[in-house]
N, C-alpha and C positions, 0 to 999 in steps of 0.2 A: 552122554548126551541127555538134555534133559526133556523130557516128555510132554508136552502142556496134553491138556484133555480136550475136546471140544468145546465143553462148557465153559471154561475159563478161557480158552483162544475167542469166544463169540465176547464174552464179556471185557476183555480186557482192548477188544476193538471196540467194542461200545464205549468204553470207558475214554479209550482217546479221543473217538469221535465226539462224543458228550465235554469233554476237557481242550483239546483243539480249534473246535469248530461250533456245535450248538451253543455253548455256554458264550459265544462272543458274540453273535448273530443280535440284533436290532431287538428292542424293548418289542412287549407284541402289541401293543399301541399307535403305534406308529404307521402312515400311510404305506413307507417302503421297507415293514418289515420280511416281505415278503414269505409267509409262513413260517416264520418263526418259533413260534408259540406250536406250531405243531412239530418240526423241526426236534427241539428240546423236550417236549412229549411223548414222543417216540424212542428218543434215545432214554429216558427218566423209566417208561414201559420195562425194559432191557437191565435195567442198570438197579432198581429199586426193589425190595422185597414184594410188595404190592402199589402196584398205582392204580389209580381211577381214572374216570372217564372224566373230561373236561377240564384237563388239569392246566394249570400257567405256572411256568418256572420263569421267572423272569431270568435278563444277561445275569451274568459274573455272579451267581449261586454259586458255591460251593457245598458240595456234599461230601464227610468224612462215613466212614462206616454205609456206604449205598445199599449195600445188600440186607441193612438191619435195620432202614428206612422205609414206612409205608406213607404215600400220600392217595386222601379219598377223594372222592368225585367230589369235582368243581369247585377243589380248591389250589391257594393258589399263595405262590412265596414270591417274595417282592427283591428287587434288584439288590446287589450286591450283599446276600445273604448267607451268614455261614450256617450248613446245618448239620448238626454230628446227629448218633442216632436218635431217631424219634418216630413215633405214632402219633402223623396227623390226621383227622377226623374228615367228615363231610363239610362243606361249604367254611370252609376257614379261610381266613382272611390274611395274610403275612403283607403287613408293609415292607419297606427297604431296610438293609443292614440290618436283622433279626443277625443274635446272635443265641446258638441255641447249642448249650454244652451238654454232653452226655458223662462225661471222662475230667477226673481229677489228678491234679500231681503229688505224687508220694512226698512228704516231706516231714516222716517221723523220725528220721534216723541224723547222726549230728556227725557219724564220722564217712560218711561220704557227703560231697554236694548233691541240693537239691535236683540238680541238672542229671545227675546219676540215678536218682532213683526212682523206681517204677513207680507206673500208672496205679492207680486205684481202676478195680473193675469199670466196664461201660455200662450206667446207670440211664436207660432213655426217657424221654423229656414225652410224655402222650397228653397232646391237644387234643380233647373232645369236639362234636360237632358242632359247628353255627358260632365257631370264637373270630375275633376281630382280635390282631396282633398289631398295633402300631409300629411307627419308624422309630428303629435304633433301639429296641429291647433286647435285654439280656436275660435268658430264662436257662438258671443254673440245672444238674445234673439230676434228674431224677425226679423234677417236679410232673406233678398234673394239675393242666388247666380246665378245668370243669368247662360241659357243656354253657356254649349260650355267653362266655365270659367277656370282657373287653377288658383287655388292657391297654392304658396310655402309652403314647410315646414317650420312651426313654425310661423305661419302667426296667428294673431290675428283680425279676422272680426268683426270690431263695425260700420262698414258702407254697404249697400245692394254693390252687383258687378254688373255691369253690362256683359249683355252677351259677350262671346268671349275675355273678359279681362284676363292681367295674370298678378295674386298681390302677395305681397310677406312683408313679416317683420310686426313691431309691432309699430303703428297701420297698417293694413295691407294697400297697398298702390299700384295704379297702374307701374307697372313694363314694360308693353307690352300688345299687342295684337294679338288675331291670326291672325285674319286679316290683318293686318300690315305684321304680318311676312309671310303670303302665298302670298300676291303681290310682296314684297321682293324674294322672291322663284323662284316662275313664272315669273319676269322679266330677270333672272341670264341667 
């Protein structure tokens, strides 16, 4: 007979609860969400290595690797989002469909399929604080987005950013800086 422990019997209720029910529940915008946004905060508490205070998961997130996921205070991941492991910061911003890979597929060997062979180690994705994630980016395995960053929508990250940078397209690519643009500002 197999044993489960209490911590994994608490967790693995959570985890239905969070995959059944919170993750379907109404955007938290919405007149008749009716707490929702807390709903999926609660369960996100339970289920995530660390969460913060003031957090939004929006509907149909996906979360792979939850227990090697930290999300900070008053930040917040946008609808239909996959997110494998990652370290995200204070006040970040996630639009919709972030796709954010931690984990690569083995594919050095020639006498089995690719379909057969192992993962590469889980490599996590850490957004610093105060970033702005646009709709539909893809931020590959291992990267870090420096504090204060913005990226475009539809930006694809195969390179770390640096802080206060703003990249855009595919490969993603510096575009600007905030910094640049607030001496620009202040001298007008």
């Amino acid at each position: 007979m197999i044993s489960l422990s209490y911590h994994t019997a608490k967790r693995t209720l959570f985890w239905l609860f969070y995959n059944l029910i919170a993750k379907h529940l109404p955007r938290s915008t919405v007149p008749y969400s009716l707490g929702a946004k807390r709903v999926r905060a609660f369960a996100c508490r339970h289920l995530l290595r660390s969460c913060g205070k003031n957090i939004n998961v929006e509907p149909k997130v996906t979360f792979i690797f939850m227990s090697q996921t930290q999300l900070g205070d008053n930040s917040g991941i946008g609808i239909r989002s996959h997110v494998e492991s990652a370290v995200i910061g204070r006040d970040v911003m996630i639009g919709p469909e972030l796709m954010l890979l931690s984990g690569t597929k083995g594919f050095d060997r020639f006498d089995i399929p690719m379909a057969q062979q192992v993962s590469y180690e889980n490599r996590p994705v850490i957004i610093e604080d105060d970033v702005w994630i646009g709709a539909r980016v893809i931020i590959l395995p291992g990267r870090r987005i420096g504090k204060g960053a913005i990226i475009g929508a539809g930006a694809v990250v195969t390179k770390d950013i640096e802080p206060f940078s703003i990249v855009g397209g595919n490969p993603a690519q510096v575009i600007g800086s905030r910094k640049s643009r607030a001496k620009e500002e202040s001298s007008i």
